[in-house]
mmCIF file as gemmi writes it, N, C-alpha and C atoms, coordinates in Angstrom:
data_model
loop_
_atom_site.group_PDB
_atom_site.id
_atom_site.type_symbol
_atom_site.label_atom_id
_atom_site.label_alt_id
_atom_site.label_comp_id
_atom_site.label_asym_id
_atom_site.label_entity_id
_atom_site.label_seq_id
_atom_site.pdbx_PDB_ins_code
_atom_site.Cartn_x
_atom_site.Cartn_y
_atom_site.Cartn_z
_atom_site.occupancy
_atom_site.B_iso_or_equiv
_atom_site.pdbx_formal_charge
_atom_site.auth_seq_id
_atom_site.auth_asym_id
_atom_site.pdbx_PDB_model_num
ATOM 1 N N . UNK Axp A 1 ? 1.603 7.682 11.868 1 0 ? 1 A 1
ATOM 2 C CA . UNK Axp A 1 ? 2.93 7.189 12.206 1 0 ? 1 A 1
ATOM 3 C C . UNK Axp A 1 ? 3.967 7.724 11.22 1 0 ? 1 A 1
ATOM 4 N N . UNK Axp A 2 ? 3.483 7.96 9.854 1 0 ? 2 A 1
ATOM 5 C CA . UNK Axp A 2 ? 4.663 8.01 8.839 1 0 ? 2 A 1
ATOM 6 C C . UNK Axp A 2 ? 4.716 9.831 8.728 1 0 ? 2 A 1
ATOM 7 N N . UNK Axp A 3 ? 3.587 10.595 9.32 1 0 ? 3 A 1
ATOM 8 C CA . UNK Axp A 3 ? 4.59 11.811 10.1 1 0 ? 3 A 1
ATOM 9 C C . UNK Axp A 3 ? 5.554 11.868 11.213 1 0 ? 3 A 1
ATOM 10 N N . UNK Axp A 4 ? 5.378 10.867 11.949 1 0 ? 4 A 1
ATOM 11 C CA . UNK Axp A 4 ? 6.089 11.328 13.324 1 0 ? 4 A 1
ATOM 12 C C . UNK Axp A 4 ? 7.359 11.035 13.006 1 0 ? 4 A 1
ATOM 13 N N . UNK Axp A 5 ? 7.92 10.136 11.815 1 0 ? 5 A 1
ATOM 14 C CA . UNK Axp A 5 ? 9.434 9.181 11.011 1 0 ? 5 A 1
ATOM 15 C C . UNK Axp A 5 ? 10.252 10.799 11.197 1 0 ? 5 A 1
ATOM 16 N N . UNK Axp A 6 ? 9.417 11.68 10.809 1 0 ? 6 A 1
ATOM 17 C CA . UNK Axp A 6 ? 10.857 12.965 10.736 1 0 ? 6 A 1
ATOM 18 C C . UNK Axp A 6 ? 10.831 13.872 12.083 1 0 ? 6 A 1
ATOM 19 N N . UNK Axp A 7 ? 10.18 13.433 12.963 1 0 ? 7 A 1
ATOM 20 C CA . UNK Axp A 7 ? 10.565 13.725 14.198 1 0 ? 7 A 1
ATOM 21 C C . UNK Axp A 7 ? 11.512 13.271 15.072 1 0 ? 7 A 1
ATOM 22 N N . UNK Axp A 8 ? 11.406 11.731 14.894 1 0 ? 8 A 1
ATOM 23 C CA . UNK Axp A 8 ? 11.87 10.355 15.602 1 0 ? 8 A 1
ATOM 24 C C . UNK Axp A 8 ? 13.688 10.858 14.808 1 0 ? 8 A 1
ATOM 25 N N . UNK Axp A 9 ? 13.889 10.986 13.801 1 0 ? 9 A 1
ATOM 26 C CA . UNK Axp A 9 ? 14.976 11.067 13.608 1 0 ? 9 A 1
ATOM 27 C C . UNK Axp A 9 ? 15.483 12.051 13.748 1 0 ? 9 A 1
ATOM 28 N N . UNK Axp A 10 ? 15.323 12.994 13.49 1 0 ? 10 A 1
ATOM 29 C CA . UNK Axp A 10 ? 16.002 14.678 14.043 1 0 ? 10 A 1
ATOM 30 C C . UNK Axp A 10 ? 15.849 14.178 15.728 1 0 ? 10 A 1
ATOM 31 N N . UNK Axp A 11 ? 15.302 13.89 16.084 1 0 ? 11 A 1
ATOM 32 C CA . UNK Axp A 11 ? 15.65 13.591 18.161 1 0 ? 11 A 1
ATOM 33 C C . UNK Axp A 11 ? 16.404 12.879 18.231 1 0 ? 11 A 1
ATOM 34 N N . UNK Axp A 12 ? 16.707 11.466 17.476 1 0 ? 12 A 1
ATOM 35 C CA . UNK Axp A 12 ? 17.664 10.542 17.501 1 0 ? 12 A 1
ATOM 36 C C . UNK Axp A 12 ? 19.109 10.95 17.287 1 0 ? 12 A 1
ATOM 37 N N . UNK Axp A 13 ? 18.663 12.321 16.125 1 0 ? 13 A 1
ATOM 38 C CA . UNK Axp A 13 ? 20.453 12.767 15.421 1 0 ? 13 A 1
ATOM 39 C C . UNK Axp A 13 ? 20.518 13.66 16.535 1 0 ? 13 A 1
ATOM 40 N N . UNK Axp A 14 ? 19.724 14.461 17.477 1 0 ? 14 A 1
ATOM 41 C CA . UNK Axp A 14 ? 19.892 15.474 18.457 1 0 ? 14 A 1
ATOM 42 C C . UNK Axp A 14 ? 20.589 14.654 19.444 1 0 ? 14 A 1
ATOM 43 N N . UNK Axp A 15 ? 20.072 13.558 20.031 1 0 ? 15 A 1
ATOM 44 C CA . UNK Axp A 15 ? 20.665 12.808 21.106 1 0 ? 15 A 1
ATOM 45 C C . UNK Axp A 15 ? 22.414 12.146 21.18 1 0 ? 15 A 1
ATOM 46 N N . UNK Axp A 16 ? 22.63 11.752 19.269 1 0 ? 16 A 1
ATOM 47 C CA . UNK Axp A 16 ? 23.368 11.241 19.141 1 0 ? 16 A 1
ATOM 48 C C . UNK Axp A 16 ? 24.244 12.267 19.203 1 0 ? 16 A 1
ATOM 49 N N . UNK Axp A 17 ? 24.167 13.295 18.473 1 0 ? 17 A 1
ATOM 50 C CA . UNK Axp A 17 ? 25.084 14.798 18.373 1 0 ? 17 A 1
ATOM 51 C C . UNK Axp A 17 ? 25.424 15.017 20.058 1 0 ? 17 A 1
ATOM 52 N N . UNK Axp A 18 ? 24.406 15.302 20.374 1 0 ? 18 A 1
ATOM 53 C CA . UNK Axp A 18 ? 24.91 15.29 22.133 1 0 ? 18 A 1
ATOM 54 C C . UNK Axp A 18 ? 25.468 14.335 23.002 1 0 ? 18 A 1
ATOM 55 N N . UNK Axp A 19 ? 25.909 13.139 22.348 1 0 ? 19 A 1
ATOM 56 C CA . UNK Axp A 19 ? 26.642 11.793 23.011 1 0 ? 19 A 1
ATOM 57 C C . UNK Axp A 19 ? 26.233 11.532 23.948 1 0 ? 19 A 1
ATOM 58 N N . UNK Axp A 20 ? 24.995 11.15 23.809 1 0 ? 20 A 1
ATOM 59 C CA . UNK Axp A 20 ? 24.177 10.529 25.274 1 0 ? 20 A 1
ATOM 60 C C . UNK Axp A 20 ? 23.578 9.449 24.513 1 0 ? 20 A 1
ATOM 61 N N . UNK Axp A 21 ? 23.574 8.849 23.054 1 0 ? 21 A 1
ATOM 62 C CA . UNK Axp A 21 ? 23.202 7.631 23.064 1 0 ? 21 A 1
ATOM 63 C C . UNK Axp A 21 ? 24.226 6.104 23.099 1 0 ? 21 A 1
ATOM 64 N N . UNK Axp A 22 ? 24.338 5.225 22.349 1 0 ? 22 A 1
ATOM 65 C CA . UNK Axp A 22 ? 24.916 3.859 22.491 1 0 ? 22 A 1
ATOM 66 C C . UNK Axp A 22 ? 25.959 3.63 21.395 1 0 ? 22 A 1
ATOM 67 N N . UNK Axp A 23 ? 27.156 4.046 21.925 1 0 ? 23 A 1
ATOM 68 C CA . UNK Axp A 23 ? 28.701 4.244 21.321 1 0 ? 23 A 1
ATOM 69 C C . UNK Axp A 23 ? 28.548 3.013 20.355 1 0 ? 23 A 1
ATOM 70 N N . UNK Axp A 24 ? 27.629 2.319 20.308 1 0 ? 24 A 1
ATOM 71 C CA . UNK Axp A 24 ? 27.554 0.649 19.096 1 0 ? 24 A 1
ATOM 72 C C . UNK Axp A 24 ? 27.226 1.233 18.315 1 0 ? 24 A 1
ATOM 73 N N . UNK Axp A 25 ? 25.991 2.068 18.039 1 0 ? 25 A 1
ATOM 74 C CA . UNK Axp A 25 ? 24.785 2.37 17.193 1 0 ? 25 A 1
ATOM 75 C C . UNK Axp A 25 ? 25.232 3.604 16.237 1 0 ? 25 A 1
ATOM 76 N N . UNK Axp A 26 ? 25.463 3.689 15.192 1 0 ? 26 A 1
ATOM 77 C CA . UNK Axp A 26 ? 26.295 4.937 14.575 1 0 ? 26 A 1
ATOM 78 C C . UNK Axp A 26 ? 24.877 5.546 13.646 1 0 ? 26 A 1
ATOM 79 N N . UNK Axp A 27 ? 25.162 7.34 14.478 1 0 ? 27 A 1
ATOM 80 C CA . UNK Axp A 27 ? 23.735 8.067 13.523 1 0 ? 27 A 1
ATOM 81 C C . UNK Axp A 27 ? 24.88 8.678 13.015 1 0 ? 27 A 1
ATOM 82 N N . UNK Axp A 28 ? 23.835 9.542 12.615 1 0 ? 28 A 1
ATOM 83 C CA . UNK Axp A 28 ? 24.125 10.737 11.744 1 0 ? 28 A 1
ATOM 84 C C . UNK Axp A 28 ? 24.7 11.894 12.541 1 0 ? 28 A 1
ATOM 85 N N . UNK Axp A 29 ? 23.808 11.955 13.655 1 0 ? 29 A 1
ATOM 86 C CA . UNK Axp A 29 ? 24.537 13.249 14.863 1 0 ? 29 A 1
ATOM 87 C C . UNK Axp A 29 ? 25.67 12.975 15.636 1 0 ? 29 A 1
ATOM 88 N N . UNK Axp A 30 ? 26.223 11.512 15.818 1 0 ? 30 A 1
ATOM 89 C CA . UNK Axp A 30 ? 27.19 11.502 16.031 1 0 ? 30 A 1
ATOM 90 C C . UNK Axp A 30 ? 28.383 11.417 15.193 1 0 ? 30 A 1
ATOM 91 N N . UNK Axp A 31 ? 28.09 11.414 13.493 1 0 ? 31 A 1
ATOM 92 C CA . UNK Axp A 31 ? 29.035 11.934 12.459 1 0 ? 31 A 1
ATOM 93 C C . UNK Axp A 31 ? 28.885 13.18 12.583 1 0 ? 31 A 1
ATOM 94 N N . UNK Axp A 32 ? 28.157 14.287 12.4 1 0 ? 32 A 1
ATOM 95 C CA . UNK Axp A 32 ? 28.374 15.458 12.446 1 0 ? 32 A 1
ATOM 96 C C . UNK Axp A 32 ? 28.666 15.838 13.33 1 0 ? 32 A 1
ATOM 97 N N . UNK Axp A 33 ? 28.514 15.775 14.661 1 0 ? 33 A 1
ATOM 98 C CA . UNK Axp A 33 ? 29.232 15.973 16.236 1 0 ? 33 A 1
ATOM 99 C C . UNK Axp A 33 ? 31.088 15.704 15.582 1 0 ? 33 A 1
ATOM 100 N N . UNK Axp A 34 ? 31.153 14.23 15.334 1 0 ? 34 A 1
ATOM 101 C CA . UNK Axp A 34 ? 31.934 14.113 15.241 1 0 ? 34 A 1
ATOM 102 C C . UNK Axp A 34 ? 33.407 14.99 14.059 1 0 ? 34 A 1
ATOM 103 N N . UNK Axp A 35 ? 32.429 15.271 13.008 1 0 ? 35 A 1
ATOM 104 C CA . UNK Axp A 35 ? 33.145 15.978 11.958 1 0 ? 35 A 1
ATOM 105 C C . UNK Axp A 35 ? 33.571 17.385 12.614 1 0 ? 35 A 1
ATOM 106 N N . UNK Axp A 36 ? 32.789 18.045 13.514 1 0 ? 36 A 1
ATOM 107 C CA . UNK Axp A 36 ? 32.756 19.333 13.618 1 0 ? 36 A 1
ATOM 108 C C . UNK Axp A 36 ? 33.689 19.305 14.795 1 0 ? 36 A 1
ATOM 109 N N . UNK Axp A 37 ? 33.873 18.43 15.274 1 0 ? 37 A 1
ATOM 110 C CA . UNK Axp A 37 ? 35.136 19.093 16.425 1 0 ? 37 A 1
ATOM 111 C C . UNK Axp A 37 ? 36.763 18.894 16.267 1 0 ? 37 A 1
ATOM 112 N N . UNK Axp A 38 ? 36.721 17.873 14.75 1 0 ? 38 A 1
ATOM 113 C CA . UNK Axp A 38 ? 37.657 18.2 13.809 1 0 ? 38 A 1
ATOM 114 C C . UNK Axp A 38 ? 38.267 19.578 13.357 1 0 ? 38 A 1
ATOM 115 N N . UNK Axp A 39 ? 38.882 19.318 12.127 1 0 ? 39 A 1
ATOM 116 C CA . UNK Axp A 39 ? 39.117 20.924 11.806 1 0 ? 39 A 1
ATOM 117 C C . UNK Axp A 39 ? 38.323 21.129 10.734 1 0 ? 39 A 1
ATOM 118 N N . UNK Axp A 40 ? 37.51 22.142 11.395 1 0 ? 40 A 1
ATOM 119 C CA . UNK Axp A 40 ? 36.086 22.286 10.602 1 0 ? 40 A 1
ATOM 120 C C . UNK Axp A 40 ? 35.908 22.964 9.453 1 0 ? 40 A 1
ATOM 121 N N . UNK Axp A 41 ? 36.735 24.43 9.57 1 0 ? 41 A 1
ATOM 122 C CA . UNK Axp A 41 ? 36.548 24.79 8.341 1 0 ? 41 A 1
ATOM 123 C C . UNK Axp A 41 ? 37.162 24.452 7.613 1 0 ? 41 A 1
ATOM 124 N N . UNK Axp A 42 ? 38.191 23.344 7.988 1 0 ? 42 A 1
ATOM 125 C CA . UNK Axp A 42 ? 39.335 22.998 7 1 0 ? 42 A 1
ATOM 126 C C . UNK Axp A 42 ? 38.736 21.505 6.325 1 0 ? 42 A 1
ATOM 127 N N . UNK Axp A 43 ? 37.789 20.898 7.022 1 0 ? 43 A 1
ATOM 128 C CA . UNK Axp A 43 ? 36.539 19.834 6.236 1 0 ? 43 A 1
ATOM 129 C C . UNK Axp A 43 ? 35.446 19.703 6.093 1 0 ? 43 A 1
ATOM 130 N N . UNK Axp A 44 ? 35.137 21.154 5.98 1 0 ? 44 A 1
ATOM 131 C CA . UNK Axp A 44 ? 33.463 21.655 5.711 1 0 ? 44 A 1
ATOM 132 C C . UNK Axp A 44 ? 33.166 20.627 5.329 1 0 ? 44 A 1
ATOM 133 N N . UNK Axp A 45 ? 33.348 20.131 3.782 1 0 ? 45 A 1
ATOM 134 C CA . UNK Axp A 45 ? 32.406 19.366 2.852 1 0 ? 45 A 1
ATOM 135 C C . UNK Axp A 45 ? 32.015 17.791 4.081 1 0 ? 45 A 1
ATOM 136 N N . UNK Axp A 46 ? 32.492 17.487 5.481 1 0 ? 46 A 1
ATOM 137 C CA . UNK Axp A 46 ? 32.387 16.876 6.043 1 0 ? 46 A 1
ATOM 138 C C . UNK Axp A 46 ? 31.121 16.655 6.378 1 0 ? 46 A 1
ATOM 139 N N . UNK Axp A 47 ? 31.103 17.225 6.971 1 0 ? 47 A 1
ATOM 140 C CA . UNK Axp A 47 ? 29.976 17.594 8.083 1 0 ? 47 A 1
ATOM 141 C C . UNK Axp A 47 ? 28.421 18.014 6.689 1 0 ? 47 A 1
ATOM 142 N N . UNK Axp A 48 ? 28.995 18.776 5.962 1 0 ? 48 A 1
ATOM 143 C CA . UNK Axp A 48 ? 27.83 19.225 5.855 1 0 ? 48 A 1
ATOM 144 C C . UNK Axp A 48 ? 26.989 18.122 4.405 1 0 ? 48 A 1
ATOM 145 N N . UNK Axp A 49 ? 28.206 17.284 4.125 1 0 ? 49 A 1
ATOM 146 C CA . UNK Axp A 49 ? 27.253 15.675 3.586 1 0 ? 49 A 1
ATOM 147 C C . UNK Axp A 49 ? 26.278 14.785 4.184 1 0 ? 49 A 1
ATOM 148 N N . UNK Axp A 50 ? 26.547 15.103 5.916 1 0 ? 50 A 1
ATOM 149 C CA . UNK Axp A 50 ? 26.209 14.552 6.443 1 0 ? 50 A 1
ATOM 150 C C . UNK Axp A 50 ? 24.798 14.965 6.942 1 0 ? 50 A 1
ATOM 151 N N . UNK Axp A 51 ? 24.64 16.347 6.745 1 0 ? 51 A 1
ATOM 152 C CA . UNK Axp A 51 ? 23.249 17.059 7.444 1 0 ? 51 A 1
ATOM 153 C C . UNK Axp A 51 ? 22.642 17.276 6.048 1 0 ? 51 A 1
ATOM 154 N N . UNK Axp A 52 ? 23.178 17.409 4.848 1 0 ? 52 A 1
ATOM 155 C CA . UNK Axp A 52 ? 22.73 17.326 3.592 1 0 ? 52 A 1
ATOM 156 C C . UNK Axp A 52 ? 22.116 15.708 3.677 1 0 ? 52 A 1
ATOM 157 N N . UNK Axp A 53 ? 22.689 14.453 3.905 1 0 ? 53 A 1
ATOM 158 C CA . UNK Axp A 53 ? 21.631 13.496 3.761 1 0 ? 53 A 1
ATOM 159 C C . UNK Axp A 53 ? 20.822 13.33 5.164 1 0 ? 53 A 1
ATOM 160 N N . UNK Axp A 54 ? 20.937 14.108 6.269 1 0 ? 54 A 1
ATOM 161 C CA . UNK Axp A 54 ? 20.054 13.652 7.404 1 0 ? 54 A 1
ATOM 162 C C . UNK Axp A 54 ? 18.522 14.921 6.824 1 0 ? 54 A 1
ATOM 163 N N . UNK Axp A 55 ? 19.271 15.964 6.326 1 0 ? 55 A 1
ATOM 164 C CA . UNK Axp A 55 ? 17.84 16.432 5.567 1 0 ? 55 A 1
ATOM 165 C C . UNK Axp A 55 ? 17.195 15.959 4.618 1 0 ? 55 A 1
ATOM 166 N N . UNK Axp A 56 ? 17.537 15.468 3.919 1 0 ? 56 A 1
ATOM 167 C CA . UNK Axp A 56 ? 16.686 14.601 2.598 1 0 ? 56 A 1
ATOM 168 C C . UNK Axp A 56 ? 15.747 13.65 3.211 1 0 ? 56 A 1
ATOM 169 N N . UNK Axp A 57 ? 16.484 13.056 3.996 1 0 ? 57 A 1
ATOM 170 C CA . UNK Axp A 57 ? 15.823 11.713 4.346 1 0 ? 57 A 1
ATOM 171 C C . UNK Axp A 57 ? 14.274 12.076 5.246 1 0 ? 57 A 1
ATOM 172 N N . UNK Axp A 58 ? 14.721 13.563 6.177 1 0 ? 58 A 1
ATOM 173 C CA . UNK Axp A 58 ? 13.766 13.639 7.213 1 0 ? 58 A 1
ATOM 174 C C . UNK Axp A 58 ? 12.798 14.286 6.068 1 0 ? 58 A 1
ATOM 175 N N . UNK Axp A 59 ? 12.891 15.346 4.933 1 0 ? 59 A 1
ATOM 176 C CA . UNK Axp A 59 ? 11.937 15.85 3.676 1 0 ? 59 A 1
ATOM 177 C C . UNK Axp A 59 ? 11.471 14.744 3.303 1 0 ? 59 A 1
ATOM 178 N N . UNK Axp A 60 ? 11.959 13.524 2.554 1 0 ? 60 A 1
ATOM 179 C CA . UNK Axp A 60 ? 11.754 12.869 1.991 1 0 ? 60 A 1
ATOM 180 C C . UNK Axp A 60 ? 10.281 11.855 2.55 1 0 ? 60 A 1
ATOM 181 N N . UNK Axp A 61 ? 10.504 11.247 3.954 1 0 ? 61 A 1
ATOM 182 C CA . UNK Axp A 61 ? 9.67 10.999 4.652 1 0 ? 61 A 1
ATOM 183 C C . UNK Axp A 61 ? 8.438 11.845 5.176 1 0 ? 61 A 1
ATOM 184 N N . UNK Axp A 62 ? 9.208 12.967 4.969 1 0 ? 62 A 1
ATOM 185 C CA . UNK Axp A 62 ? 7.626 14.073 5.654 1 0 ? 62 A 1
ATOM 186 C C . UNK Axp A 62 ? 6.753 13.799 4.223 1 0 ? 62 A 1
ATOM 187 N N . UNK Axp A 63 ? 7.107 13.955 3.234 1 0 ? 63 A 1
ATOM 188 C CA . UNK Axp A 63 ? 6.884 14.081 1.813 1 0 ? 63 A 1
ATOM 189 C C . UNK Axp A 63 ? 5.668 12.652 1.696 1 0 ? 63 A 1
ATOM 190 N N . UNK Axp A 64 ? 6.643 11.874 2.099 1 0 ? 64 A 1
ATOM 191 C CA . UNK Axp A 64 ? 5.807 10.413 1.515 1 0 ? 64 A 1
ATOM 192 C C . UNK Axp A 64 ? 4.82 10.563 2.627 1 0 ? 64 A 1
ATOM 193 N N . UNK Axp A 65 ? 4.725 10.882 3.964 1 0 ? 65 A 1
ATOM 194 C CA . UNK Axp A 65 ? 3.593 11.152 4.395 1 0 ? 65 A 1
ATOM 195 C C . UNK Axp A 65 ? 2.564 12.029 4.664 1 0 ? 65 A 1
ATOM 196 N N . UNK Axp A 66 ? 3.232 12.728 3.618 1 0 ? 66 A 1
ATOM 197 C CA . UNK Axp A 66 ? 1.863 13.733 3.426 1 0 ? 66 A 1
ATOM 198 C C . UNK Axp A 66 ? 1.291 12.833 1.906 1 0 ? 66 A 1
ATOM 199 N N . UNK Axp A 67 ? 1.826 12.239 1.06 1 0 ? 67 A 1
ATOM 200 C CA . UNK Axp A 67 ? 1.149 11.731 -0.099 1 0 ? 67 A 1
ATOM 201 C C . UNK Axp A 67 ? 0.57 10.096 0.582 1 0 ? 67 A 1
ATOM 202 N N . UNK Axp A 68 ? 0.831 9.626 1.79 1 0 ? 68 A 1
ATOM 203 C CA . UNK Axp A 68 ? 0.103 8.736 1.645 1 0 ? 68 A 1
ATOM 204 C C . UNK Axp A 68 ? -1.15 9.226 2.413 1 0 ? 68 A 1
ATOM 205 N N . UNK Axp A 69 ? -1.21 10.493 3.572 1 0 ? 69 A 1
ATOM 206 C CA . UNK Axp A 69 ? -2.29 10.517 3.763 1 0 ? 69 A 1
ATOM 207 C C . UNK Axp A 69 ? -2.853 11.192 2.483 1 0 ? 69 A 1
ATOM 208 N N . UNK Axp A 70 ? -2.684 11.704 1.6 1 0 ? 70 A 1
ATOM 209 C CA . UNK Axp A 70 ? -3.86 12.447 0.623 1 0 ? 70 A 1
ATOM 210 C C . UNK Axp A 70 ? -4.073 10.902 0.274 1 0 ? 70 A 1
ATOM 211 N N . UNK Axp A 71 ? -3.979 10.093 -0.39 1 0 ? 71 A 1
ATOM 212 C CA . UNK Axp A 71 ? -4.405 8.665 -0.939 1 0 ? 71 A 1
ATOM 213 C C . UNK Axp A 71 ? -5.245 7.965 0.228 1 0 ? 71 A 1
ATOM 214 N N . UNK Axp A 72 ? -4.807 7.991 1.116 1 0 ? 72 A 1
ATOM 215 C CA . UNK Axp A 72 ? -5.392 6.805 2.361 1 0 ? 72 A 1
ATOM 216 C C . UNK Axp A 72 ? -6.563 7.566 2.918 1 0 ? 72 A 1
ATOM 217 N N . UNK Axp A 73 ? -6.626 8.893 3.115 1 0 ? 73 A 1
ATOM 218 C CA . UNK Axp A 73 ? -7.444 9.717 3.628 1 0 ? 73 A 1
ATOM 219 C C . UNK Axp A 73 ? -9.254 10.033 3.161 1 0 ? 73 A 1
ATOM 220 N N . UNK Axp A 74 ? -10.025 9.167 3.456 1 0 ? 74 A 1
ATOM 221 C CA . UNK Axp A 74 ? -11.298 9.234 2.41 1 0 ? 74 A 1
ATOM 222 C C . UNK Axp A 74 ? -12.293 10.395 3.015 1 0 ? 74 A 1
ATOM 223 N N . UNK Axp A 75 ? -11.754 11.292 4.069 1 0 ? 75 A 1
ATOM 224 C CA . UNK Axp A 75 ? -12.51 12.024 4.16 1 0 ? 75 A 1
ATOM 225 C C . UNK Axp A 75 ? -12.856 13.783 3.267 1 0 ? 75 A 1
ATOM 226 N N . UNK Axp A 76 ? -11.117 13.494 2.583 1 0 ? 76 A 1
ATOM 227 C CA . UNK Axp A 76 ? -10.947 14.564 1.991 1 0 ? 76 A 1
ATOM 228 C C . UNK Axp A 76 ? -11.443 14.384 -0.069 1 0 ? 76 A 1
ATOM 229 N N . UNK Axp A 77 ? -11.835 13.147 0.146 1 0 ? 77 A 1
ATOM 230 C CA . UNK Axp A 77 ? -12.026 13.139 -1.467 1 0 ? 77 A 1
ATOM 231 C C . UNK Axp A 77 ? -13.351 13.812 -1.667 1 0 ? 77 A 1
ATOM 232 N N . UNK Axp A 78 ? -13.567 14.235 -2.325 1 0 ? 78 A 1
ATOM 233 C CA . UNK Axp A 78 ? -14.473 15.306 -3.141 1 0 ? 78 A 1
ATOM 234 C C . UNK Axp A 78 ? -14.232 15.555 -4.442 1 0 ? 78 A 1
């Protein structure tokens, strides 16, 4: 499950970027959707705070689940 966390969210920020999800619910793809049809090169640092923390978060999680399967995983200890 704690690989699939950085899938689930890059589809969520894809959906939201493409404004097909729930105008309540505020991601990340609908800030960067939103930054970029602004004036973009004139607020780079916008947009790209925003895909700067939607990448950390999706690394960050791939990360912790690759270290919890090496720990949880007893087929690989040797």
């Amino acid at each position: 499950m704690s690989r699939q966390i950085p899938l689930f969210l890059l589809t969520e920020a894809a959906v939201a970027y493409l404004d097909l999800n729930n105008l309540l619910l505020p991601s990340w793809g609908e800030i960067i959707a939103l930054e970029l049809s602004k004036e973009f090169p004139a607020t780079w640092w916008a947009s790209t705070a925003a895909v700067t923390l939607l990448a950390l978060t999706v690394v960050s999680f791939s990360v912790l689940g690759d270290a919890l399967r090496d720990v949880l995983d007893p087929k690989e200890s040797a």
